[in-house]
C-alpha positions as CSV (number, residue, x, y, z in Angstrom):
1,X,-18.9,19.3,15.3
2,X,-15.7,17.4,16.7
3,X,-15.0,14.4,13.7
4,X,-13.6,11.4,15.5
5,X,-10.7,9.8,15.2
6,X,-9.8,7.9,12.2
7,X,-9.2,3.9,12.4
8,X,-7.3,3.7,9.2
9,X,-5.2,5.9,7.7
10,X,-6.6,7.7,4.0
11,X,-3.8,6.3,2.7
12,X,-3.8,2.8,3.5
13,X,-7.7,2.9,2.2
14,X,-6.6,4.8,-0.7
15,X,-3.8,2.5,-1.7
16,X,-6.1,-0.3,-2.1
17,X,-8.8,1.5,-4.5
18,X,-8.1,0.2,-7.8
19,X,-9.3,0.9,-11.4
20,X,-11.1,-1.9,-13.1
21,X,-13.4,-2.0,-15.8
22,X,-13.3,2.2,-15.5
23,X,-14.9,1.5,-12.0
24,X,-12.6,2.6,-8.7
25,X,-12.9,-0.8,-6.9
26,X,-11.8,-2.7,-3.9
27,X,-10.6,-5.9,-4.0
28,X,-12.6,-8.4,-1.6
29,X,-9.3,-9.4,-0.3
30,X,-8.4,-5.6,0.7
31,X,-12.0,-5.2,2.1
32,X,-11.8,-8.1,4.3
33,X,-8.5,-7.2,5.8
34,X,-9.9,-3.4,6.8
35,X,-12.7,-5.1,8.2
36,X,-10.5,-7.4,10.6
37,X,-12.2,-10.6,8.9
38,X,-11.3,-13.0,6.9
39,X,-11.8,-12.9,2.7
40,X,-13.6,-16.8,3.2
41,X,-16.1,-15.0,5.6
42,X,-16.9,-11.6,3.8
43,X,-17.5,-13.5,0.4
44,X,-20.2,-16.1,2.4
45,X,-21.3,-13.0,4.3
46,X,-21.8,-11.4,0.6
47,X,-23.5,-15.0,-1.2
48,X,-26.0,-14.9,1.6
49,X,-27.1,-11.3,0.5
50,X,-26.6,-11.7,-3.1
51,X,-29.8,-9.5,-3.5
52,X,-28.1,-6.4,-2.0
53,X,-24.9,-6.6,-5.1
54,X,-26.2,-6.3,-8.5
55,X,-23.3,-6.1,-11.1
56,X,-22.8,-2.5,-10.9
57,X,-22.4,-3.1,-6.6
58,X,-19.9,-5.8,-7.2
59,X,-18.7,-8.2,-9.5
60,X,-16.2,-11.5,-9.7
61,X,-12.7,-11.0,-12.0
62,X,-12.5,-12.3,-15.2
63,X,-8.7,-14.5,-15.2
64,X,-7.3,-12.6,-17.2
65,X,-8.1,-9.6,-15.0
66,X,-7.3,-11.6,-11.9
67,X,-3.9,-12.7,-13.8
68,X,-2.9,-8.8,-14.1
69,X,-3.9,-8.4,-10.7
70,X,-1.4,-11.2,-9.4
71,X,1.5,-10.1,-11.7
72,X,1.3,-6.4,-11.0
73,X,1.2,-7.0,-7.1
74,X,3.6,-10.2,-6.6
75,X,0.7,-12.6,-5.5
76,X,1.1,-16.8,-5.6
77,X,-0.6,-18.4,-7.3
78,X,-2.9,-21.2,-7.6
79,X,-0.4,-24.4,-7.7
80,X,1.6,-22.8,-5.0
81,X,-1.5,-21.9,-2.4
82,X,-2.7,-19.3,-3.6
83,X,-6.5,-18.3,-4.5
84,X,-8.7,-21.0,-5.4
85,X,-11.7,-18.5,-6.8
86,X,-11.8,-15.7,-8.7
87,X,-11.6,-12.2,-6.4
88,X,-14.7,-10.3,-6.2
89,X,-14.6,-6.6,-6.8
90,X,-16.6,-3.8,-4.9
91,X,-17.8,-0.9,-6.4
92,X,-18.5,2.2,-4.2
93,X,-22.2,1.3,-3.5
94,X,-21.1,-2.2,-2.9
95,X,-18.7,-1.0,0.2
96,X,-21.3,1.3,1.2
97,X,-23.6,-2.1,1.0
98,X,-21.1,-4.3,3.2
99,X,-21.4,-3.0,6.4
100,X,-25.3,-3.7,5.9
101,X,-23.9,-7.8,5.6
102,X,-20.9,-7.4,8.2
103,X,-22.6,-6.6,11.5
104,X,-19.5,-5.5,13.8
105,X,-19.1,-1.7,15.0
106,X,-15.9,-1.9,13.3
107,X,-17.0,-2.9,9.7
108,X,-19.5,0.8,10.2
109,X,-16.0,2.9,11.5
110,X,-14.3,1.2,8.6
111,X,-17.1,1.7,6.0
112,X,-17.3,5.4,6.9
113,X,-13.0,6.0,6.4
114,X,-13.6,4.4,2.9
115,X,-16.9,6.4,1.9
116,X,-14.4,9.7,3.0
117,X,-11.7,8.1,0.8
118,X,-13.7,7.8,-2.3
119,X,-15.1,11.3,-2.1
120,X,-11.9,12.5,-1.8
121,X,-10.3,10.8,-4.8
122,X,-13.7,12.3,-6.7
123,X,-12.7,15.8,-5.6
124,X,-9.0,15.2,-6.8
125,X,-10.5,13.9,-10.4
126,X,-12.7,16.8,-10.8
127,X,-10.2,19.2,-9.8
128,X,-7.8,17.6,-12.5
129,X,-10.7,17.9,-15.0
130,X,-11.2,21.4,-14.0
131,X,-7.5,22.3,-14.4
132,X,-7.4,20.9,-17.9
133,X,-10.3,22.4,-18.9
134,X,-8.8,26.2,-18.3
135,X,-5.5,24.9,-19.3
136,X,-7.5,24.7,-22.8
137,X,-9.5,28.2,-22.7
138,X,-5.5,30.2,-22.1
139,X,-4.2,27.7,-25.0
140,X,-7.2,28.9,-27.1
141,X,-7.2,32.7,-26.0
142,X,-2.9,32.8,-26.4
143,X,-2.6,30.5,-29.7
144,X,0.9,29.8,-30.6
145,X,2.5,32.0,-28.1
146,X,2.6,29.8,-25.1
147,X,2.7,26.6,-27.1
148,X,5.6,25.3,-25.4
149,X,4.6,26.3,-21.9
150,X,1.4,24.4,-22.0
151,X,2.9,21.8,-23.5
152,X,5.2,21.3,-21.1
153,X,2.0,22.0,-17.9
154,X,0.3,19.4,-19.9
155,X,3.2,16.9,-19.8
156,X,3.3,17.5,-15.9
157,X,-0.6,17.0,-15.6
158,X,0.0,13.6,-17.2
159,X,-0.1,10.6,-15.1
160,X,3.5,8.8,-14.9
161,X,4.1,5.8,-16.6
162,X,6.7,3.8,-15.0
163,X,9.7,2.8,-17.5
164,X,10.4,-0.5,-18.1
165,X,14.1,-1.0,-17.4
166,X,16.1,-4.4,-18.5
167,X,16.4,-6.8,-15.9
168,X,20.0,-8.4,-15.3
169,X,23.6,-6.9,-16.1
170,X,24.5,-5.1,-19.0
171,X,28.2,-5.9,-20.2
């Protein structure tokens, strides 16, 4: 079976799946741009079907979420034109749920890139979990021997935090 071509890259899709709440979201800002519509019309679209997003589809930011949000990606805000409401979040079901409300062939092509997109960040996470889970059984089975070698595999593993560095000159 011949897959067809892609619409959106795996990375533009996976660049805009956030974590929130320990969900992986999408922003209804970043949905309504892959769909080629505008963020006023995908949240009416989404109010008119309320009944298809219970909290665990979708929910709306809390400020102090939506503040973090707009810090960590540069956005205006409020006083300067920015967002009058608080951004609406999408669970996985909820995108699956959107292109039931967005009736265009490309919200579907779109909806299916994403669907591909989550799966594959869940394979990624499980094959992490795997990984640290028999990093564990060899640390158990060779003790104190390879201390620092898992120490240092387990230093790798470990997400990277960005370091804060002083803004200005330094004299």
């Amino acid at each position: 079976m011949v897959k067809p071509t892609s619409i959106l890259s795996e990375s533009k899709i996976a660049r805009r799946i956030l974590s929130v709440r320990s969900h992986r979201m999408m922003l209804d800002r970043d949905m309504a741009v892959l769909y080629g519509v505008s963020t006023k019309l995908l949240n009416r679209q989404v109010q008119r079907n309320l009944e298809r997003f219970p909290s665990d589809f979708m929910f709306q930011l809390t400020p102090e979420e939506a503040e973090s949000l707009r810090l960590q990606f540069a956005t205006s805000n409020r006083r300067r034109g920015g967002r009058r409401y608080l951004p609406y979040a999408f669970t996985e079901q909820g995108v699956a749920m959107l292109s039931g409300v967005l009736h265009s062939r490309r919200a579907v092509r779109v909806n299916v890139e994403i669907m591909r997109t989550f799966v594959k960040l869940r394979q990624i996470l499980s094959s992490h979990a795997e990984l640290a889970r028999k990093l564990e059984e060899l640390e158990r089975r060779y003790d104190s021997q390879f201390r620092i070698v898992f120490d240092a595999i387990r230093e790798l593993m470990a997400p990277e935090s960005p370091e804060s560095r002083p803004v200005g000159f330094r004299p």
